[in-house]
KELUMVO-694753 format. One record per residue (C-alpha): x, y, z; residue in three letters. Coordinates in steps of 0.5 Angstrom, whole numbers, plus 2048, in hexadecimal, padded with zeros to 3 digits. Each point is the difference from the previous one (the first is absolute). Layout:
BEGIN
XYZALA;...
! end
This chain:
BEGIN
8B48A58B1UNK;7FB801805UNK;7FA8037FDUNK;7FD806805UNK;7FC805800UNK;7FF806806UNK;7F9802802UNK;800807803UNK;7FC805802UNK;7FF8087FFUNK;800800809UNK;7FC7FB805UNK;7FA7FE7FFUNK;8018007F8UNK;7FE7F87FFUNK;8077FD800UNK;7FF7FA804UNK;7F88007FDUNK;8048007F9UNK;8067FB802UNK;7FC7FB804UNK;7FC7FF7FAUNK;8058007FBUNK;8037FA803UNK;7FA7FC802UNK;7FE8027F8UNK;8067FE7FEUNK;8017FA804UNK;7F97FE7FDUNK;8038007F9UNK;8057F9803UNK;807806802UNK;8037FF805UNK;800806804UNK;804804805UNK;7FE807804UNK;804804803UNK;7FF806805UNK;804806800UNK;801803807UNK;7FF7FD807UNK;7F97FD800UNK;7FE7FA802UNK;7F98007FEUNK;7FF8017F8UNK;8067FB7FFUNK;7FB7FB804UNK;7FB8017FBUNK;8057FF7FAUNK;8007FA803UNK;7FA7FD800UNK;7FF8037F9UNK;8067FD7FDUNK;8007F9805UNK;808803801UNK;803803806UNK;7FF807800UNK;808804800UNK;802807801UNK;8048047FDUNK;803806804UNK;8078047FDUNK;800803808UNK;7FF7F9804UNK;8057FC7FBUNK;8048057FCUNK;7FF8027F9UNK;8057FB7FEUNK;7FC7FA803UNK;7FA8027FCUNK;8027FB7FBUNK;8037FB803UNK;7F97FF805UNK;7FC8017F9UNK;8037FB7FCUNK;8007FB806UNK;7F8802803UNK;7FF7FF7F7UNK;8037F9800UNK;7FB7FB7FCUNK;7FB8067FEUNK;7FF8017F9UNK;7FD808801UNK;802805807UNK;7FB806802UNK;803805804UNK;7FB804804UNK;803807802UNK;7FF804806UNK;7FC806801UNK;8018057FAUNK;8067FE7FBUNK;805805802UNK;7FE801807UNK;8077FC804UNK;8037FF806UNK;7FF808804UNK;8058047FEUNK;8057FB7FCUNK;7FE8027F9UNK;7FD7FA7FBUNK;8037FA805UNK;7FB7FB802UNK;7FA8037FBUNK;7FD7FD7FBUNK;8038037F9UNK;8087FE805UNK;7FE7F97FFUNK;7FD8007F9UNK;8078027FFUNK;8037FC803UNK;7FD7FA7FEUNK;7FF8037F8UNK;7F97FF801UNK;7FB8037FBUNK;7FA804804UNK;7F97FF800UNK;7FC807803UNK;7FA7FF804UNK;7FC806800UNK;7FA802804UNK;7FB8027FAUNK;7FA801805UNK;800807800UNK;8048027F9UNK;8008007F8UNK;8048047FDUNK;804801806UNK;8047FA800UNK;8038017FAUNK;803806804UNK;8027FB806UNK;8027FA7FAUNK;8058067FDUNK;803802807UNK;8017F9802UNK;8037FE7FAUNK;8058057FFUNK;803802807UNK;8057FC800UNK;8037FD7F9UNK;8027FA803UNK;7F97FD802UNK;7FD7FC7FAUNK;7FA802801UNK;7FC7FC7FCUNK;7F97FF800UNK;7FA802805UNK;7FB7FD803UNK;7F9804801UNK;7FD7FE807UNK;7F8801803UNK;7FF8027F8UNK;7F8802801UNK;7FD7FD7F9UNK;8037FF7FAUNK;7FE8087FDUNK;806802806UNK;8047FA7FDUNK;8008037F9UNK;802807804UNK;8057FE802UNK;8027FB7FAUNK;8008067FCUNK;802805805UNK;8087FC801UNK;8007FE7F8UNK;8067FD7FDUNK;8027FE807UNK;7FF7F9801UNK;7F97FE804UNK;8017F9803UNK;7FA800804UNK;7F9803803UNK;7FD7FE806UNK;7F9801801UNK;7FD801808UNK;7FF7F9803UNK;7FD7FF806UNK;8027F9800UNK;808802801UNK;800805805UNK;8047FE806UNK;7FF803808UNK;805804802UNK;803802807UNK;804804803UNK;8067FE7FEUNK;7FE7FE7F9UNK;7FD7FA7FDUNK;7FD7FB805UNK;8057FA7FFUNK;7FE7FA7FDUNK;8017FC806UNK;7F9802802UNK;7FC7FF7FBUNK;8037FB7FCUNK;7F97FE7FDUNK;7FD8077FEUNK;8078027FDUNK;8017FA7FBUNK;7F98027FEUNK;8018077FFUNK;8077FE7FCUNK;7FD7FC7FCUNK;7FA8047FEUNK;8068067FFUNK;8047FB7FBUNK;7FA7FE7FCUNK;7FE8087FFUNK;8088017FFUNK;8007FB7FBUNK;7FA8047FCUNK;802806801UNK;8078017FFUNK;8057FD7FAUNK;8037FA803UNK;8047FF7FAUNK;8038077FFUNK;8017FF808UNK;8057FA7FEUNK;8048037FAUNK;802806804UNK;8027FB806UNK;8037FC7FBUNK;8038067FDUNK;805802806UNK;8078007FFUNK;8047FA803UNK;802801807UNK;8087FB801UNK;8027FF807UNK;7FF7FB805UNK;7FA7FF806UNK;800801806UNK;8017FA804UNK;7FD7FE808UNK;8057FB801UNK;804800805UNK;8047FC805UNK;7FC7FA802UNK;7FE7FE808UNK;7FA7FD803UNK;7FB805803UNK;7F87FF800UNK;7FD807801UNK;7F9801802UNK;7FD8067FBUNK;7FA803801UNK;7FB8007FBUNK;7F8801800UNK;7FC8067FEUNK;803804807UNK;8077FF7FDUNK;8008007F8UNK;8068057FEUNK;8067FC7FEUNK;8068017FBUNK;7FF7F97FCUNK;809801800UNK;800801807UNK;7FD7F9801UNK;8057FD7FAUNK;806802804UNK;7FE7FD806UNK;7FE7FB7FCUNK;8078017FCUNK;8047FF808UNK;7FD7F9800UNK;7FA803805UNK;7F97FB800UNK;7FB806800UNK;7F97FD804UNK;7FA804800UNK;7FC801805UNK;7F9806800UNK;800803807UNK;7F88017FFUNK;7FF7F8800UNK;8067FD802UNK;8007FF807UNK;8087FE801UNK;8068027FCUNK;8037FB7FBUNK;8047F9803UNK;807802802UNK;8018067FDUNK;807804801UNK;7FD8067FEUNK;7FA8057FEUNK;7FF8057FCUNK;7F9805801UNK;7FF8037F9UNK;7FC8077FFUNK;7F87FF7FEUNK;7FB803804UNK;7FE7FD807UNK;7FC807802UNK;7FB7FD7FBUNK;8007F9803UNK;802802808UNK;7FA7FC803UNK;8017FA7FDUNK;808802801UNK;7FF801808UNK;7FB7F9800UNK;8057FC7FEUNK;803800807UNK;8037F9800UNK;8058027FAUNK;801808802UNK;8037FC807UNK;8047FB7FBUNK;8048067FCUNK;800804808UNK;8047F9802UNK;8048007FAUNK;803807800UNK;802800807UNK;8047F97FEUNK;8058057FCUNK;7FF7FC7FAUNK;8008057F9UNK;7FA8047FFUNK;7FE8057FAUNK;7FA804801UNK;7FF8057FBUNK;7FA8067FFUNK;7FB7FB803UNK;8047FB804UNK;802807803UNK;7F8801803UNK;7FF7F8801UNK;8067FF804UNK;7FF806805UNK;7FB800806UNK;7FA8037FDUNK;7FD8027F9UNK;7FA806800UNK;7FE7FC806UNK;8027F97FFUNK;8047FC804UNK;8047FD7FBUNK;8087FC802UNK;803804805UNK;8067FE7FDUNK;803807801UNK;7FD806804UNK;7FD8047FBUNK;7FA8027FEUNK;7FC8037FAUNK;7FB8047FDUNK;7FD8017F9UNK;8008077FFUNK;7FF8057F9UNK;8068027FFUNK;8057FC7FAUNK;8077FE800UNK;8038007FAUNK;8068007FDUNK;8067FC7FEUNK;807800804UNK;806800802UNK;8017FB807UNK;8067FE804UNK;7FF7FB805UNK;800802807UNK;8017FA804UNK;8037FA7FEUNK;7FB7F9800UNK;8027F97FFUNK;8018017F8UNK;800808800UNK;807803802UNK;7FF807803UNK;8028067FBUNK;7FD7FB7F8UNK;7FE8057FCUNK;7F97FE7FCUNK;7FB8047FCUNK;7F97FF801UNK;7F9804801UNK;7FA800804UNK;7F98017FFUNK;7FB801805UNK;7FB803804UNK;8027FD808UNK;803802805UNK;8047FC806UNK;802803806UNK;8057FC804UNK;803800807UNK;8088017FEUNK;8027FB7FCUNK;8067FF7FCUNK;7FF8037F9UNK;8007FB7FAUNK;8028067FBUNK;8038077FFUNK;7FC8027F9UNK;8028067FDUNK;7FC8047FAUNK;7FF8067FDUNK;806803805UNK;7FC7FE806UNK;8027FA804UNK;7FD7FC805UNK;8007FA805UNK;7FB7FA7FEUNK;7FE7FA803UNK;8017FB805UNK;8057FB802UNK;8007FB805UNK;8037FA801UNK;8017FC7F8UNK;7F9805800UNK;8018057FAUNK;7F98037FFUNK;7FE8077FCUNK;7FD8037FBUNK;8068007FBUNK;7FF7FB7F9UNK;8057FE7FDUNK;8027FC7FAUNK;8067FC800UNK;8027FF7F9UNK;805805801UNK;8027FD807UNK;8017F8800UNK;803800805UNK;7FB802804UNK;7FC7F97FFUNK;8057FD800UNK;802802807UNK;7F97FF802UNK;7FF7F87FDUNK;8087FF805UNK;7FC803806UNK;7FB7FC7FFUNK;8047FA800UNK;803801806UNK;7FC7FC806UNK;7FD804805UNK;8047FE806UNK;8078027FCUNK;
! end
């Protein structure tokens, strides 16, 4: 039995990585060992998680990995942790476009028999929230919503409004206003940990102690241990056994990664070798394979195209048709120039920041066949971005498809498969697999 406890919002905005973070660093302070897990495709709320809890950040997604690996992936991200907090997504009944409860946060809590914190955003109610804590409870039976979080409580009259105005449900916390606590966001979110690393533990531990003051830890813990138990295997990363070393960008520019990602390349036997294209000016000692993962480098385009040594080394190793993995941002730091930028020159392409957001999950194809990618594998996955890249014809990673329209995406060239498409591979192993085998295959075979 694995005590837990799910932390959603009433929308976006609502306060659930503020309330989530500190609860794990809070309870963490306590001596527990504490996991956190994000609902949904994010990769930045998971890296704050991380940093809280001293764990691996996880996600869990019912659209990526299937509802019927939720479990499975739980119980193997909570191994060895004595509490799991699972951070939702957006409002808790808002999923994936069109299909119903799938993917959202009172699906999950489903799945995983979780009990429900609600994070409420009190700044402008009293009364009020007893009307949004009734809906929430009620929409839908099989949620246990089971206690509520006031977040941005003005002072300790608006708390006792609010106590009052949601009697006899359970009141688990009230968070005042701190201006110790608030993190900058951008415009995909928060500003991920990678690039404030010092200034984010900070603000984490301020949160934690004001969460400590403000919320009732110890009814937070007999409700996570209060969670039915939840029988079944784990999921596992192991895989077939060969010998790969794979260069793996990491750094402020190249942050978002699936911590399974990297354990079934690890899984497959591949050694992963980190390198930060901001610094590093060359890439990791025989290396059969690199993946560029998604972050920011539209922030760090100077320093990205100042780096002229390793931009020539990656030109070299794409052109050599060694496997390449490039999403979202290894997209833009792959082509020939980001907003001006001179960046890799390893495809024909180039990109531009732009004000319109694409966002979405989706239904993909494989459109042309790579090293370790066979030209028609269907995976799921979802973008999220706000550039755009013209190219000079190239083959197509991927036919995506969503909301009955359909398109191509991406580029192919050589061992290169580069585009805006993430994907988790919880629910395709054999992708990772492939990926590590491609690897150790020598150049020159």
């Amino acid at each position: 039995m694995i005590p837990r406890v799910v932390v959603a919002g009433t929308s976006s905005g609502a306060g659930k990585t503020t309330v989530a973070c500190g609860l794990i660093g809070a309870l963490r302070a306590r001596g527990l060992a504490v996991q956190g897990f994000k609902v949904g495709p994010d990769y930045i709320d998971p890296s704050h998680h991380a940093l809280a809890s001293g764990r691996p950040g996880r996600n869990l997604d019912a659209f990526l990995s299937g509802p019927e690996l939720i479990a499975p992936l739980f119980r193997h991200g909570s191994a060895g942790a004595d509490v799991a907090v699972i951070e939702g997504v957006m409002g808790m009944f808002d999923g994936a476009s069109g299909r119903g409860e799938l993917a959202s946060t009172a699906h999950v809590a489903k799945l995983l028999g979780a009990p429900v914190i609600l994070v409420l955003d009190a700044a402008a109610m009293a009364r009020s929230a007893a009307a949004m804590v009734h809906g929430f409870r009620t929409f839908d039976p099989d949620v246990d919503v089971a206690g509520v979080i006031f977040n941005k409580v003005g002072s300790e009259h608006h708390e006792q409004l609010l106590r009052e105005a949601v009697e006899p449900f359970p009141v688990l916390g009230a968070l005042q206003r701190d201006p110790r606590v608030v993190t900058p966001e951008r415009h995909l979110g928060l500003v991920p940990v990678a690039e404030r690393e010092r200034d984010a533990r900070a603000a984490l531990s301020a949160l934690a102690a004001a969460t400590a003051r403000d919320a009732d830890l110890d009814a937070v813990i007999r409700l996570a241990q209060g969670a039915p138990p939840l029988p079944g295997p784990a999921w596992s990363p192991a895989g077939e056994r060969g010998g790969a070393r794979i260069a793996i960008a990491r750094g402020p520019a190249f942050s978002f990664h699936y911590q399974e990602n990297l354990e079934l390349l690890e899984g497959a036997g591949a050694e992963l070798v980190p390198f930060d294209p901001l610094t590093d000016e060359a890439l990791p000692a025989e290396a059969g394979a690199l993946v560029l993962a998604g972050g920011f480098p539209e922030v760090f385009g100077a320093e990205l195209a100042a780096n002229a040594r390793l931009r020539g080394e990656i030109r070299a190793f794409a052109a050599s048709g060694r496997p390449v993995l490039a999403e979202c941002g290894g997209l833009l730091y792959l082509g020939e120039s980001l907003d001006g930028h001179e960046m890799c020159g390893a495809l024909p392409a180039r990109a531009t920041m732009s004000g319109r957001l694409t966002l979405g999950y989706r239904e993909a194809v494989a459109a042309t066949a790579t090293p370790w990618l066979p030209e028609g594998r269907p995976v799921r996955g979802h973008e999220f971005h706000y550039s755009r890249v013209e190219h000079d014809g190239c083959a197509p990673a991927w036919t995506l498809s969503a909301r009955g329209t359909t398109r191509a995406e991406g580029i192919v060239s050589g061992g290169v498969q580069a585009s805006y498409l993430h994907t988790h591979w919880a629910a395709h192993p054999e992708l990772a697999h492939d990926f590590a085998r491609a690897a150790a295959i020598p150049a020159w075979a």
